[in-house]
C-alpha positions, 0 to 999 in steps of 0.5 A: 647146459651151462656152468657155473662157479662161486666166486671168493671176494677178499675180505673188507678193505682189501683190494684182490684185482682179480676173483678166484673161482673156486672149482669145481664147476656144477651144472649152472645156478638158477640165477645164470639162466635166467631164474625161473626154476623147473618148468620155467621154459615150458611155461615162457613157450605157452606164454609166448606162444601166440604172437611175436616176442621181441625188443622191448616185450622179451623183458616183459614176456619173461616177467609175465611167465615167472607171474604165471608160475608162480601163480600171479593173476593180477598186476598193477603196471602203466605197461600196456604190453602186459595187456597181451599176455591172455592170463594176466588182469592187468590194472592201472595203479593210477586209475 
């Protein structure tokens, strides 16, 4: 489990070199792993289950399992690597 802490800027205009954390730390945001929310990892395994993910399709993959999450059938991209993910109808905005 990782952590995380909200950080404290100074007021505007000034300048602080260096920004304080304010403790305590808590169980890390949603924002620190990477969104998704509950149930985000099992969904990302069944989205990639199927064939390999790596380089440029890691983006993509994590794109393609927060659309299935949140319930997104259709996507309108010139990215042909979306055409892999099986739930997806992907469409060209151009065509």
């Amino acid at each position: 489990m990782g952590f995380c802490s909200a950080a404290v800027a100074g007021a505007a205009g000034q300048t602080n070199p260096a920004p304080q954390i304010t403790p305590p730390l808590r169980p890390a945001c949603a924002c620190s792993r990477g969104g998704g929310g509950e149930g985000f990892l099992e969904i990302y395994r069944e989205v990639t289950a199927h064939f390999p993910v790596r380089g440029n399709l890691v983006p993509d993959a994590h794109l393609a399992a927060l659309l299935r999450q949140h319930g997104v059938r259709r996507l309108y991209t010139v990215d042909r690597d979306f055409r892999k993910f099986n739930f997806l109808e992907v469409a060209d905005p151009f065509a």
